[in-house]
C-alpha positions in Angstrom: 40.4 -119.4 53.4 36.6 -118.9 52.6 34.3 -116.2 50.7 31.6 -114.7 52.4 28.2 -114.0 50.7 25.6 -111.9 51.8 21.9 -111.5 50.4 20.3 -108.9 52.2 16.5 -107.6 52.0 15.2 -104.9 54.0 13.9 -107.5 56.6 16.2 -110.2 56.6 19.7 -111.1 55.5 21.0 -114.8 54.1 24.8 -115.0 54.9 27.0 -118.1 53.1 30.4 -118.7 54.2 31.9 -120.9 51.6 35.3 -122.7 51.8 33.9 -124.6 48.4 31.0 -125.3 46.7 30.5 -128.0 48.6 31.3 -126.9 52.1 29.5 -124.1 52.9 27.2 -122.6 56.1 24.4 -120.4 55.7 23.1 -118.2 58.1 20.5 -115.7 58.5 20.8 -112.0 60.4 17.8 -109.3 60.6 18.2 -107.4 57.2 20.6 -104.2 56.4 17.9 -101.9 55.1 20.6 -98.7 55.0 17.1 -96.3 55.6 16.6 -97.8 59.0 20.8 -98.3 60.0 23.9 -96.2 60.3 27.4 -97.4 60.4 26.9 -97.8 64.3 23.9 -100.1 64.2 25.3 -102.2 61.0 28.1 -103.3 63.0 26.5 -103.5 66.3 24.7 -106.2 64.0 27.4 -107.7 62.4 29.0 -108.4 65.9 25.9 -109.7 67.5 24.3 -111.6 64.7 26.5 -112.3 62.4 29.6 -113.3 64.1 28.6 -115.9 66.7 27.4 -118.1 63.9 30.3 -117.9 61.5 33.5 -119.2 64.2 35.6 -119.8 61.0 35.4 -116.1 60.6 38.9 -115.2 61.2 39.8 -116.8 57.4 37.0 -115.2 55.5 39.1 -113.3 52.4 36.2 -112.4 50.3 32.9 -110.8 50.9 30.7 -110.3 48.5 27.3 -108.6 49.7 24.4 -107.5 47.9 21.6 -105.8 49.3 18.9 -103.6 49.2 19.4 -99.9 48.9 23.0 -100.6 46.9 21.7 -98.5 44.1 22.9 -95.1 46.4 26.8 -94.8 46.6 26.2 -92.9 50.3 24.7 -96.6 50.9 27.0 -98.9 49.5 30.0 -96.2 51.8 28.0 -97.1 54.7 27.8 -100.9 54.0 31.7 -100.7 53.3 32.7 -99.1 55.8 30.7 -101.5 58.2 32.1 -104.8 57.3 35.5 -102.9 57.2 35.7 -102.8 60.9 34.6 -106.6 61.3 36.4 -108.0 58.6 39.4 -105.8 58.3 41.7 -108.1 56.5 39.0 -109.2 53.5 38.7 -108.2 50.6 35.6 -106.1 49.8 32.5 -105.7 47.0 28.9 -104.4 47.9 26.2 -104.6 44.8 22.7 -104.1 44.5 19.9 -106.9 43.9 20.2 -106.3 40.3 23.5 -107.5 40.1 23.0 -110.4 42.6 19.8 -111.5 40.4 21.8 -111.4 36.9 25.4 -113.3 38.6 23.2 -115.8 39.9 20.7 -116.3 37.1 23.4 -116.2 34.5 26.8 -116.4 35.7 29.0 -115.3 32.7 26.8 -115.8 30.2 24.5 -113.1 28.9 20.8 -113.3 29.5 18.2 -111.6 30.6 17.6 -111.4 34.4 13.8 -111.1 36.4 13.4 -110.6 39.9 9.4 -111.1 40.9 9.5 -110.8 44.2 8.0 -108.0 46.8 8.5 -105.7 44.0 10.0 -106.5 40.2 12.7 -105.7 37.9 14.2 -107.4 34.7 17.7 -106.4 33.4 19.6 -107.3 30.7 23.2 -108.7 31.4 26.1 -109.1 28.9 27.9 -111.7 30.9 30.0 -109.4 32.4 27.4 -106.9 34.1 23.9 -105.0 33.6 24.3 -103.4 30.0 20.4 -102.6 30.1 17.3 -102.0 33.1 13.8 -101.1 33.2 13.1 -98.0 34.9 11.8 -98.8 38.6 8.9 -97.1 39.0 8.1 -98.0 42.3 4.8 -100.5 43.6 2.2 -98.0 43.4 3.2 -97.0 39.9 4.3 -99.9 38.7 6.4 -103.4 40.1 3.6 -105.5 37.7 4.2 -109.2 38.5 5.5 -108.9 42.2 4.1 -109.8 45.1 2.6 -106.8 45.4 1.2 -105.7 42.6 -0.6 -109.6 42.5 -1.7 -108.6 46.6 -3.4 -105.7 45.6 -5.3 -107.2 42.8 -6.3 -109.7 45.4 -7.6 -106.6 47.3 -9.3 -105.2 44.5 -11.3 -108.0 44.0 -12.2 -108.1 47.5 -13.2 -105.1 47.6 -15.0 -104.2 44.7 -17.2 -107.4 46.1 -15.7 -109.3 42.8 -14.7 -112.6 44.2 -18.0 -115.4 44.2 -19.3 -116.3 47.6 -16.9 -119.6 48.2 -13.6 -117.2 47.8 -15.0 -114.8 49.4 -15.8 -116.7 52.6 -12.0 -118.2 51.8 -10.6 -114.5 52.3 -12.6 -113.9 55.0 -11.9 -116.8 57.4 -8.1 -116.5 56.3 -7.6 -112.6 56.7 -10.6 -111.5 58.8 -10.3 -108.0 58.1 -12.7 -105.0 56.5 -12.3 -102.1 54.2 -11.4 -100.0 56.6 -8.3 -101.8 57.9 -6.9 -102.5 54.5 -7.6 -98.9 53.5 -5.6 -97.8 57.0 -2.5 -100.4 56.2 -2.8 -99.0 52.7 -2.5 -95.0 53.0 -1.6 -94.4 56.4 1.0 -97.0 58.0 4.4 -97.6 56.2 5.7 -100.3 54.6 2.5 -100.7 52.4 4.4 -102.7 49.5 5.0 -105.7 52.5 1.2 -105.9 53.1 0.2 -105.6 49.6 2.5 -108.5 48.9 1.3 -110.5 52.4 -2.0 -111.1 50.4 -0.3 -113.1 47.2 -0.4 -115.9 49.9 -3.5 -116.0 49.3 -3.6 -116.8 45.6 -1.0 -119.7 46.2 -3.5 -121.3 48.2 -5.7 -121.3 46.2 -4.5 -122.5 42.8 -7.2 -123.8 40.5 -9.9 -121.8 40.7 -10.6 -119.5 37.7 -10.7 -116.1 39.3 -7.4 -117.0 41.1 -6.1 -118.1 37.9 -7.0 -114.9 35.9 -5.5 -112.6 38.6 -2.0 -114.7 38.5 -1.9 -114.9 34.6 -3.3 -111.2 33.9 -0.3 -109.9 36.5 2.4 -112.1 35.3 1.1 -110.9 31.5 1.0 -107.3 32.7 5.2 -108.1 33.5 6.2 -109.7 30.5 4.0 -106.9 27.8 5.2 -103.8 30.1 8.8 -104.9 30.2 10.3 -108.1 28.5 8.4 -107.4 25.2 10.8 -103.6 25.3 13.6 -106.2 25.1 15.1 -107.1 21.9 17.4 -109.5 23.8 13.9 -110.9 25.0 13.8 -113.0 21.8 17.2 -113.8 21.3 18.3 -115.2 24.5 17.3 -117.0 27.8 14.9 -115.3 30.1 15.8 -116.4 33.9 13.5 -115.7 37.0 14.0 -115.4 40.6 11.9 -114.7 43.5 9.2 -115.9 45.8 6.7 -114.7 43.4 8.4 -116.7 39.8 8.9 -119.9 41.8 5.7 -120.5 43.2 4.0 -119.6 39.9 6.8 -121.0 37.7 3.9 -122.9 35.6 2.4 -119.8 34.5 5.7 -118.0 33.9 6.2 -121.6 31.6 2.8 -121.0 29.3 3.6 -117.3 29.0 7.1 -117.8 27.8 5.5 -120.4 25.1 3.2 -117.8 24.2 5.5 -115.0 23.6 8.1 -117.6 21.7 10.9 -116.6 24.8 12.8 -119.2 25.7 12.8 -120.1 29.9 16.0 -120.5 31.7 16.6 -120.8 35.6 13.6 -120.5 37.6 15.5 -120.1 41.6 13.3 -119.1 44.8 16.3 -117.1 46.1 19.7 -116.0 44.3 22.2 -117.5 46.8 22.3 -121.1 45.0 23.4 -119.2 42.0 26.1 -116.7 43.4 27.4 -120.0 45.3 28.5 -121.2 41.9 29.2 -117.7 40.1 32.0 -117.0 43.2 33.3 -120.5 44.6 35.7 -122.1 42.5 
């Protein structure tokens, strides 16, 4: 008997079969973005991807995904209805990254959830699901804190000509690109949030200097005043983080949760380490 757990992005998929906490596989599979696959393609996946690298898949009882997109019911059908005809005999529950984020970050105990990854969201959790959420307003709008809301400040101060000369021969000899390819991948070519986000690399790797420094703490700031401060639960129980984004700048999320008087909980890179524990006895 095992569980399998699935944490799917739009571009790639982490798969755990678990027979216990401590026996467990993990795998990886293109992502399920349910914009870009119907039924036919999710299996077609499932059977090519998937199922060669799990052969104790004939005793899986549980599967648990969570993925992008899960927020649409016509989406979590599709999903369904997919691992239905590869898994026929388990037993079946397909969530959204909110609820993946919370179970892992808090388990059964309430707390406030923060994804900061591509995008961002925080959600309140009562221990037993999401009692409260930030609207999503989407990365041009909004998403302050992610990856791509940090990328495009990186922009910004490339191209307003606001970086000094020794990071801006940095961004040159890294990215070697001009205004008018950003502006091309920006407006014109899809999947503009990825490439706003592909330039938070660039902070990371270049920790220490004071304009990197501003940029990081200014868009973490912008997250924590625009959304955890609209929380009443902010000041009253922990605040946990996951995401590419909160683990490589964990420091910073450290000082602003001192400064706003929030206390810090789980910092994780990726939620599967805590949904191991939330659904493995």
């Amino acid at each position: 008997m095992a569980i399998l757990l699935a944490d799917s992005g739009a571009t790639k998929c982490e798969w755990c079969l678990a027979e216990s906490k401590e026996r467990t596989n993990t795998v990886f599979t293109q992502g399920i973005s349910p914009y870009f696959f119907n039924e036919e393609k999710t299996i077609a996946l499932l059977q090519q991807e998937l199922l060669p690298q799990l052969p104790g898949h004939t005793e899986i009882t549980e599967i648990h995904y969570y993925g992008t997109g899960m927020r649409n019911p016509a989406n979590v059908n599709m999903v369904k209805q997919s691992l239905r005809s590869v898994f026929k005999d388990a037993e079946l529950e397909v969530s959204d990254d909110m609820l993946s984020a919370a179970r892992a970050l808090n388990g059964h105990n309430p707390g406030l959830a923060c994804n900061l990854g591509t995008g961002s969201f925080v959600v309140y959790y009562d221990g037993k699901g999401i009692a409260k959420q930030a609207p999503g307003i989407g990365y041009i709008l909004g998403d302050e804190g992610s990856g791509a809301y940090l990328g495009k400040k990186v922009l910004q101060y490339f191209l307003y000509n606001t970086f000094d000369e020794e990071l801006r021969s940095l961004f040159d000899s890294r990215y070697n690109t001009t205004a008018v390819d950003i502006l091309e991948n920006v407006y014109r070519k899809p999947l503009a949030n990825r490439y706003l986000a592909s330039f938070c690399l660039f902070l990371s790797e270049n920790r220490g200097h004071y304009m990197i420094e501003n940029i990081i703490e200014d868009g973490l700031n912008d997250f924590f005043f625009t959304h955890l401060c609209k929380f009443t639960e902010s000041w009253t129980l922990p605040i946990h983080f996951v995401g590419g984004v909160s683990f490589a700048f964990r420091d910073v999320i450290k000082e602003l949760c001192n400064s706003y008087e929030f206390e810090l909980g789980n910092i994780l890179k990726n939620p599967m380490e805590g949904l191991i524990q939330y659904h493995v006895q």
